[in-house]
N, C-alpha and C positions, 0 to 999 in steps of 0.2 A: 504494500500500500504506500500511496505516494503521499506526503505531504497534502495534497490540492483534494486526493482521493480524501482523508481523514476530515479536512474542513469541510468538503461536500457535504460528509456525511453527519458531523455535529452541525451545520447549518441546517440540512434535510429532516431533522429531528424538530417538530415543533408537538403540540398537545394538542390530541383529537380528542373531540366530543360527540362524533355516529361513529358507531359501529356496526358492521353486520353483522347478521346471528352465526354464521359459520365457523364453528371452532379450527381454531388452530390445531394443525399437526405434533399431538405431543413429542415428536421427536424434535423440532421444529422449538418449542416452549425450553426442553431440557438443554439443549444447544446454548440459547440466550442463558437461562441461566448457570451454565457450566461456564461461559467465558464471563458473565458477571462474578464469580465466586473470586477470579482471581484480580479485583478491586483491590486497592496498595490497602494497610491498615496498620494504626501503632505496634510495633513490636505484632504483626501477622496474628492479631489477636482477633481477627473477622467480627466483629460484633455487629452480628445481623442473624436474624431466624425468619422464613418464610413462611407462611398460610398461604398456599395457590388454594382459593376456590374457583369453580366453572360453572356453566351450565346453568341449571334448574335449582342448583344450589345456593348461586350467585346469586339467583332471582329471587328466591326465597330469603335469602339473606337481605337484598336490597329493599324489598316489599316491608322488611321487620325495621330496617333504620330508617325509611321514610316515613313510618306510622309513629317511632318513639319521638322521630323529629316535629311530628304535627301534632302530641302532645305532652312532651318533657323537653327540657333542656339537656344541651352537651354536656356532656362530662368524660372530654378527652384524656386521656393518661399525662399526658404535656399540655399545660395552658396554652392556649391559642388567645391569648389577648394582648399582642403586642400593637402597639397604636402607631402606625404607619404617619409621619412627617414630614413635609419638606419634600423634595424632590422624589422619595420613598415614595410618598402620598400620592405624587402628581404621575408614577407610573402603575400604581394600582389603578388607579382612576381611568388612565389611559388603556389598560389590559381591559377594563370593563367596559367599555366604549367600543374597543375593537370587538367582544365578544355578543353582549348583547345590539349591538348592531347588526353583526353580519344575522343575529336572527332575526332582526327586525322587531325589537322588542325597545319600548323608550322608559324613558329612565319613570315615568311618573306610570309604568302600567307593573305595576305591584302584585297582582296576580300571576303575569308573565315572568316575571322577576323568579318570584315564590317557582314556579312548577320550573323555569329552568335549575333553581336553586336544587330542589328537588330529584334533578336528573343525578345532578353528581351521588346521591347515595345510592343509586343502580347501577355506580360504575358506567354512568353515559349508555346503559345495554350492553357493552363490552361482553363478549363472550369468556374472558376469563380477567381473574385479579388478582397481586400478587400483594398480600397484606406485609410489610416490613416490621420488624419488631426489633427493639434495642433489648437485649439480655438484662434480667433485674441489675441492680448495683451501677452499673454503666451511668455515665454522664454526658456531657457536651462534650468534651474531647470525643469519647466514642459515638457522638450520634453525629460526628463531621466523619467521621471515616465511614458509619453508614450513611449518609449522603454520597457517599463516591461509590460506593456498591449502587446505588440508586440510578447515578448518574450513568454507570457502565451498564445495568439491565436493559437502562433506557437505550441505548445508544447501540446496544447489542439486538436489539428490537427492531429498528433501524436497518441496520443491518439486510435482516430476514425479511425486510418490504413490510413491515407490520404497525400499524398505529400505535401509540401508546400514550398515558397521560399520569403526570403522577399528581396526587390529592389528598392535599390533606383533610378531605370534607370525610375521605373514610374513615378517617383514623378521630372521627367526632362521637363514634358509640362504640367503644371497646367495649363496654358490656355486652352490648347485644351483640357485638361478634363473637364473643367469648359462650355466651350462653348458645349458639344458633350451629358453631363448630366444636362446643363440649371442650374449652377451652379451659384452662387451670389461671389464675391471677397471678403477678411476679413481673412480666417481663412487659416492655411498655410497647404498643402499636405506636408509631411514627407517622406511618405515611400508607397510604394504597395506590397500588398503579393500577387503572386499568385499560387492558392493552386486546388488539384484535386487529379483523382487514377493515381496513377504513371506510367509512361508508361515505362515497366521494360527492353524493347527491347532497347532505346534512346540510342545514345554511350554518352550522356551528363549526365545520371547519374550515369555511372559509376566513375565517377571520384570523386576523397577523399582529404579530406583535413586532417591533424593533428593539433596539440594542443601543445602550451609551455607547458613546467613542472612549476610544482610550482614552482620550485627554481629560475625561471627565472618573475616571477609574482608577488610570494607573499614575505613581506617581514616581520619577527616579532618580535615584543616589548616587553619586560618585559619577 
């Protein structure tokens, strides 16, 4: 692989929201995750456990966290209440523009809002999803080294012609995934990816995101 080839391919990588129902080839699922597993990690301490669910499973799982969301609150393993600022603020803002636009959705239609919101805990229909989990006792230090297992599944997905999205809206009812896959308490969900063939009709994936420049990112010494 060439240089140009490796940029193609992390540029070619953005987050789909249609899926088709056609499941992936597990040979095809264990491949992406065999070249994810070898993600760099402090002292090759891997700190990452996977939940693949699929199918009818998936769905049943997603039907359970759409219903706890329409009547309880989150209560994610990691607080998800950091309060975006400043130029932070002015590119959330901007990702939500580009998303609910391409579906045609405006900002003051709160019902539409609500049932795209909604999408995300079906895993967008996604025929499969891969739940991340940091190991009990683990910290930030280890949950930046799972972020690079994350970013290599993703990018290994890529790869294989396959859609993929990572979200944190799954990782908003570990309970209910815990009780729906007979799961034991200890080790913290992060993150969900859910990944498939792209459904290229969706008006959700046409929508784009951009990128700072360097000069607003990197800064250099010496």
């Amino acid at each position: 692989m060439t240089p140009d080839d490796f940029d193609r391919l992390v540029r070619t990588r953005r987050s789909v929201r249609g899926y088709l129902p056609d499941p992936v080839d597990p040979r095809v699922i264990e491949a992406a995750l065999q070249t994810a597993l070898w993600a760099p990690s402090n002292c090759n301490v891997q700190p990452w456990r996977i939940e693949l669910v699929s199918g009818a499973k998936l769905r049943s799982l997603g039907q359970a966290m759409i219903a706890h969301a329409q009547s309880g609150k989150a209560h994610p393993d990691v607080p998800m209440d950091t309060a975006y600022r400043g130029i932070f603020r002015d590119r959330q803002v901007g990702s939500a523009k580009a998303l609910y636009g391409a579906m045609g959705i405006a900002r003051d239609d709160m019902p539409g809002r609500t049932a795209a919101f909604l999408r995300n805990l079906d895993a967008f229909g996604a025929p499969h999803a891969a739940f991340v989990f940091l190991p009990a006792g683990f910290g930030t230090r280890e949950a930046a080294d799972l972020g690079g297992f994350v970013q290599t599944f993703l990018l290994a997905l890529t790869a294989h012609g396959l859609g993929s999205v990572a979200q944190g809206a799954l990782s908003l009812y570990p309970d209910v995934l815990r009780e729906e896959l007979g799961l034991e308490r200890g080790d913290q969900l992060m993150v969900g990816i859910a990944f498939g063939h792209e459904d290229p009709s969706h008006p959700a994936n046409a929508a784009r995101t951009d990128r700072e420049g360097l000069e607003g990112m990197v800064r250099h010494h010496g």
